[in-house]
N, C-alpha and C positions, 0 to 999 in steps of 0.2 A: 525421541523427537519424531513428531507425526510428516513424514517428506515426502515428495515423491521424484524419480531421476527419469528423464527422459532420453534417449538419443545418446546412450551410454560411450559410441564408440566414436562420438565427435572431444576433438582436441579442449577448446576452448568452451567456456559454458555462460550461459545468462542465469542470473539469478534474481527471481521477483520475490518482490516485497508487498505482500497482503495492505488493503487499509486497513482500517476495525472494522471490527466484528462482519465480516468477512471472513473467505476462507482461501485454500490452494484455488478451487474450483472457480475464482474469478477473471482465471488465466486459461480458461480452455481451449478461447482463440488464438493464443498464442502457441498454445502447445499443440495444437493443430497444426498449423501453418507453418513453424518457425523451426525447421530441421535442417540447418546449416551448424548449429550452435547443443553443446550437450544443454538443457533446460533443468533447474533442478526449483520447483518451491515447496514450501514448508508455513505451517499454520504457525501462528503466536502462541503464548502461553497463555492458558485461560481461552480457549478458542476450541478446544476438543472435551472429550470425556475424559482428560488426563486428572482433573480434579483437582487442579490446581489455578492460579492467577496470574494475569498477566501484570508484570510488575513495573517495567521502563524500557526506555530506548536500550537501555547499556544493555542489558540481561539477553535483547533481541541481539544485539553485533556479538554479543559472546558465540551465542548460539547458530550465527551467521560464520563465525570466524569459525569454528568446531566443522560445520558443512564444507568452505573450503578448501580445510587441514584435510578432511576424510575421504573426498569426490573430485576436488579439481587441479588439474597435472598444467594447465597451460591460461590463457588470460584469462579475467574472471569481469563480466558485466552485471551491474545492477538495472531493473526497471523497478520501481515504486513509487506507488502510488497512495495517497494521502498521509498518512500516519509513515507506511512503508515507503516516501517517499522522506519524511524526515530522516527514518532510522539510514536510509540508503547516504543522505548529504554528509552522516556522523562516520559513518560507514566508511564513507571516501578519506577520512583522516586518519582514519586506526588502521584500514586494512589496505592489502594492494587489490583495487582496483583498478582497472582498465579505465572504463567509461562507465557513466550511468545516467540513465534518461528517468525524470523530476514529474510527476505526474500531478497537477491538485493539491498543490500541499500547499499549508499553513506558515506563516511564516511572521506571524504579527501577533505576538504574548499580546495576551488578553486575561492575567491571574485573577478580577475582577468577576470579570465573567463567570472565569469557574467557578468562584464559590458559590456567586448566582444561581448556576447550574445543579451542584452538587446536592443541592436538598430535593432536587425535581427526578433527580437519576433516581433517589433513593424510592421515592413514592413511585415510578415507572418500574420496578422490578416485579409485582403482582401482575403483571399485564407479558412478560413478554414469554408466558407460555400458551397466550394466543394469535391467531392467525391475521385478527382481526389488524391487532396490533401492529406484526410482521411486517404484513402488507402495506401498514401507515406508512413505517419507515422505510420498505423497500421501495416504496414511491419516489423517495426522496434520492435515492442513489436512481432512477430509472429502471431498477433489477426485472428484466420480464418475468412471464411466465415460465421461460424455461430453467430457469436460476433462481425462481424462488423456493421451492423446496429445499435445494441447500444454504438456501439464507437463511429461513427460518431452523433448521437445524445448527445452522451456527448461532445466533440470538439465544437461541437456547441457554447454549453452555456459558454465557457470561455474564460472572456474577457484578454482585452489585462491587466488590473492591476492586473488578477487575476492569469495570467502567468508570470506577472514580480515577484510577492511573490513569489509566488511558485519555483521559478528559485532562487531568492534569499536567501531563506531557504533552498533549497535544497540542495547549493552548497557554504553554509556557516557551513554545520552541521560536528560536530567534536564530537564524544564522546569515553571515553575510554572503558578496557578490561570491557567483561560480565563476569558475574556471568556465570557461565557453567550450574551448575545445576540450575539456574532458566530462565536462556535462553537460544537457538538455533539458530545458524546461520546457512543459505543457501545460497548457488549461485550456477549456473549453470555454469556448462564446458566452455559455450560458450559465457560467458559475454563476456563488453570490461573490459581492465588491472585494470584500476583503479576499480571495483566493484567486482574485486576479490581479488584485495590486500586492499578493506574497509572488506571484510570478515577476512581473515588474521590479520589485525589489533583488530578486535573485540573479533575475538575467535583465538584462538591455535585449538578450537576441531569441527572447522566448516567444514560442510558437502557440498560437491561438487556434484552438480545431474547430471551425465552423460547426455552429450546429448540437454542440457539446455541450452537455452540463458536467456532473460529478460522475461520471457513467466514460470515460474514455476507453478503457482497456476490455470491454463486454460488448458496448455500442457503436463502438466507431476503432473496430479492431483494426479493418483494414489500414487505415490511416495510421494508425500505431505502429503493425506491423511493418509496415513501409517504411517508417524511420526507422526503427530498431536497425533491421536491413543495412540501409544508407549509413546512419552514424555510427554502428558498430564494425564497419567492414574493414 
């Protein structure tokens, strides 16, 4: 498994949840900042030169639960964001968690859609060993300059099966109300409709970030990191 541990000789530890196709490196404001807490993240399957696919949410909590079992002696918090923000709410049923803060996530199956989608992933796979390309989509997250080089090396490595999963968990996923006090939901001002009315549905007491689109834990770290802080203490 591709990981990395920060902050080894703190008790308690946070652990983040990548979106797609995305990588660890989306958290480096955090793992700058945030040394009260051991940090530990880890890439998906089908996200490295492991040569293999990313397969489902389950496959992701197994290999959350394995990190856990191997690294963590005292509470254990989740932050995730999109994709890693569903696996984190599944996450909260299977595993002991503490708390965990909801980042942009999806929360209104859309089966429709995918299959809509699915014939377009497939004709978009000749393109994403260009930059040109890279750059379209990293638009869309906000991804600057300093984070696109390891954007475009993570696009790379994801095949076309490992975007059809991922499309199809994504926009299959339905879960109900949070717990308040053992989760946190966020989204940004400037989502699209549907990723703020999946906030809406998850929490009555979710937190809007001025200013925000799909870009919270890279562009508006400070504000992240300040809750983290706060709700995790």
């Amino acid at each position: 498994m591709n990981y990395s541990i920060y902050n080894k000789k703190k008790s308690d530890t946070i652990i983040f949840l990548n979106g797609a196709g995305v990588g660890q490196w989306m958290w480096t404001k955090q793992i700058k900042n945030l040394k009260d807490y051991q940090l530990i993240t880890f890439d998906y399957l089908g996200h490295t030169a492991d040569n293999k696919h990313f397969v489902n949410m389950q496959t992701e909590i197994n290999r959350l639960k394995e990190l856990m079992q191997d690294h963590c002696t005292a509470k254990v918090y989740l932050v995730g964001f999109s994709l890693g923000a569903q696996i984190s709410l599944l996450a909260q049923q299977q595993l002991l968690i503490e708390k965990a803060i909801i980042i942009s996530t999806l929360n209104k199956p859309n089966k429709l859609m995918y299959q809509i989608l699915k014939p377009f992933i497939k004709l978009s796979m000749p393109f994403v060993k260009y930059k040109w390309y890279a750059k379209l989509n990293a638009s869309q997250l906000n991804i600057k300059q300093e984070l696109f080089e390891n954007y475009f090396v993570t696009s790379k490595f994801l095949s076309y099966k490992s975007l059809k999963n991922i499309y199809k968990e994504n926009m299959s996923f339905k879960f109900g109300k949070v717990n308040n006090e053992k989760t946190r939901v966020l989204v940004g001002a400037n989502e699209v409709k549907v990723v703020k009315q999946s906030a809406q549905e998850l929490s009555s007491n979710f937190i809007e970030i001025n200013n925000a689109g799909h870009d919270i834990p890279y562009n508006h770290f400070e504000k992240l990191n300040k809750l983290i802080t706060q709700f995790f203490k």
